[in-house]
C-alpha positions in Angstrom: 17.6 2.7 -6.6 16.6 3.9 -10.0 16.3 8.0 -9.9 15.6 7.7 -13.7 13.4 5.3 -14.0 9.6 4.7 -13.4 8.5 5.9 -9.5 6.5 3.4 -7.4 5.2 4.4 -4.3 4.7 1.6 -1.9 2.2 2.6 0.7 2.5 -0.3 3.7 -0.3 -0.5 6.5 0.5 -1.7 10.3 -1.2 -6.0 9.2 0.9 -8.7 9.6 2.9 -9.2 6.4 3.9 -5.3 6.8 7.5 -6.8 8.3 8.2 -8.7 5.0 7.6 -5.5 2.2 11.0 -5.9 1.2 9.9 -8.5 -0.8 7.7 -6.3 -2.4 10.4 -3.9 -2.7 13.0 -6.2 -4.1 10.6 -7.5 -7.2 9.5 -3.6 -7.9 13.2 -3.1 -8.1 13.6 -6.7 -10.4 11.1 -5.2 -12.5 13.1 -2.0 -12.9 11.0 0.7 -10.5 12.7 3.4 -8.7 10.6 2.4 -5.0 10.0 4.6 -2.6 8.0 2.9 0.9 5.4 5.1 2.9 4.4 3.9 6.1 0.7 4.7 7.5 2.0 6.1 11.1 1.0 2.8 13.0 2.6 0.8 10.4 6.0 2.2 11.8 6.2 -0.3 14.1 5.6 -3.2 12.1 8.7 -2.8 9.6 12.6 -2.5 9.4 12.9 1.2 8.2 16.7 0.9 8.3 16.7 -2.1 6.5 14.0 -0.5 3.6 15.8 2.8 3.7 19.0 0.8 2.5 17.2 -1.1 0.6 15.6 1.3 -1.4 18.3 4.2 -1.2 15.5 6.6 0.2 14.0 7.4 3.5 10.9 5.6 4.6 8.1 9.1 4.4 5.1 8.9 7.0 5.0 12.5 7.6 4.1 15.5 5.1 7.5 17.1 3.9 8.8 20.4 5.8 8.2 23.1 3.7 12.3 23.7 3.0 12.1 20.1 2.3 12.9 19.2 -1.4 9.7 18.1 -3.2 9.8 14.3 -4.2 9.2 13.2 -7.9 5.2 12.0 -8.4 4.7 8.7 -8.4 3.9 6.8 -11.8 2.1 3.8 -9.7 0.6 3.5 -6.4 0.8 0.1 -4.3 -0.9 -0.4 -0.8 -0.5 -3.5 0.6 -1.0 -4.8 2.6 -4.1 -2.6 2.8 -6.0 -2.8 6.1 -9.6 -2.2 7.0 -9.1 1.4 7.9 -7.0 2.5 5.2 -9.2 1.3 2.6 -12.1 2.5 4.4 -10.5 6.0 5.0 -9.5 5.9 1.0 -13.0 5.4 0.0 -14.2 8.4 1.4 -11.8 10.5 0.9 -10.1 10.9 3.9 -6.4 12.2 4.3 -5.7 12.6 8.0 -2.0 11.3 7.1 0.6 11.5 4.5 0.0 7.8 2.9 -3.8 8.9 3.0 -3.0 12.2 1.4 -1.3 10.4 -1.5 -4.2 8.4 -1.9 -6.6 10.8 -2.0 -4.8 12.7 -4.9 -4.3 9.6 -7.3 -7.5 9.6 -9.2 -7.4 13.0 -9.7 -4.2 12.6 -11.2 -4.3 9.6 -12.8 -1.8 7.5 -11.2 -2.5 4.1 -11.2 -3.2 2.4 -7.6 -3.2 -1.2 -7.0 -4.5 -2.0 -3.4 -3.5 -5.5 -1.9 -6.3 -5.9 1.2 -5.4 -7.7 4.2 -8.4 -8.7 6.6 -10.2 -11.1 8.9 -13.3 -12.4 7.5 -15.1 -10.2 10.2 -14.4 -7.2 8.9 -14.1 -7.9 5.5 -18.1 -9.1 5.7 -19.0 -5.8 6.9 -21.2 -3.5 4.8 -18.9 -0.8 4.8 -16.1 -2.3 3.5 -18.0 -3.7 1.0 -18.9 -1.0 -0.2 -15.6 0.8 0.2 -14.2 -2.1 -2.2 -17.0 -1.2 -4.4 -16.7 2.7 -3.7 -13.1 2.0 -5.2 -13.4 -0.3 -8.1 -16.0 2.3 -9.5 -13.1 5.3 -9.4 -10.9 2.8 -11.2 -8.9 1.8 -8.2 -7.5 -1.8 -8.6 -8.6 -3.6 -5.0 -7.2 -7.6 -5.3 -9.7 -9.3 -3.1 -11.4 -12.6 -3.2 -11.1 -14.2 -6.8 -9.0 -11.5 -8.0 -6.0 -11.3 -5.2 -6.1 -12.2 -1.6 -8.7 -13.8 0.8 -9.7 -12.5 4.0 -8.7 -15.1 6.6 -10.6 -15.8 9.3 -10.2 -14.1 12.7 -7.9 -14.8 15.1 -5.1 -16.2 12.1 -3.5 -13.3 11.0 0.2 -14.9 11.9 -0.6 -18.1 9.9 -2.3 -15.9 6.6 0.6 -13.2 6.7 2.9 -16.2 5.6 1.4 -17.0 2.1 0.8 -13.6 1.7 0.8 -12.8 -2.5 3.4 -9.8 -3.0 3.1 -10.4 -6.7 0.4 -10.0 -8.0 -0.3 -6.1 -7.4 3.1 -5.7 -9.5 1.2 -8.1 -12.1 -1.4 -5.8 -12.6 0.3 -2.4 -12.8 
């Protein structure tokens, strides 16, 4: 935990490398951010939130704040990975029917970087409006690592196998 430092938000989706964003979280922290993980609702149930929450020194957010809740520090960068279909769909459009989605939808307008790290099959990655949600994205500004720049979408069916090599690096590489 770094309260001083610079604030990353790590935004984690319910895909298959969700259970292994502590390694995220430990080279955010190598590279000196102060990293605070928000889970998409579903995503819950893919990750260790005791384990983060120690980790990280702060409590793993999926819900808007109370009102008598203290108001966290902005973030200086944003990091969504692994991104799935829906959340980079929902981004796109502007959608924020939950709290990660919410952050999202504010970023641009505030000028906080956002580095997204996609994960999906080949199926739905090939669909028309993903593409153009990638696209949609890219033309705000929004850094989306897919393909040549980040990571492949791996075929149907192999999520298990793909989850394994997935590249927590480089979204940190480009912030």
């Amino acid at each position: 935990m770094n309260p001083d430092g610079k604030m990353l938000y790590v935004i984690v989706c319910a895909a298959g490398p969700a259970g292994e964003v502590g390694q995220l979280v430990d080279l955010a922290q190598a590279d000196g951010w102060d990293v605070h993980v928000i889970a998409t609702p579903a995503a819950l149930n893919f990750i260790n939130i005791e384990a983060l929450e120690a980790q990280t020194g702060h409590p793993v957010r999926s819900r808007y704040r109370k009102p008598t809740d203290p108001k966290p520090r902005r973030a200086d960068a944003i990091i969504v990975a692994p991104a799935t279909y829906n959340t980079i769909n929902k981004f796109a459009q502007g959608i924020a029917d939950t709290y990660a989605l919410g952050l999202l939808a504010e970023a641009p307008g505030l000028g906080i970087p956002v580095v997204i790290l996609p994960f999906a099959n080949s199926a739905l990655a090939g669909r028309a409006p993903f593409r153009r949600s990638i696209h949609q994205l890219r033309d705000e500004g929004i850094d989306v690592l897919l393909g040549s720049d980040g990571f492949d979408p791996h075929a149907s069916g192999t999520s298990d196998h793909s989850a394994s090599g997935f590249p927590w690096h480089l979204p940190l590489q480009r912030l």
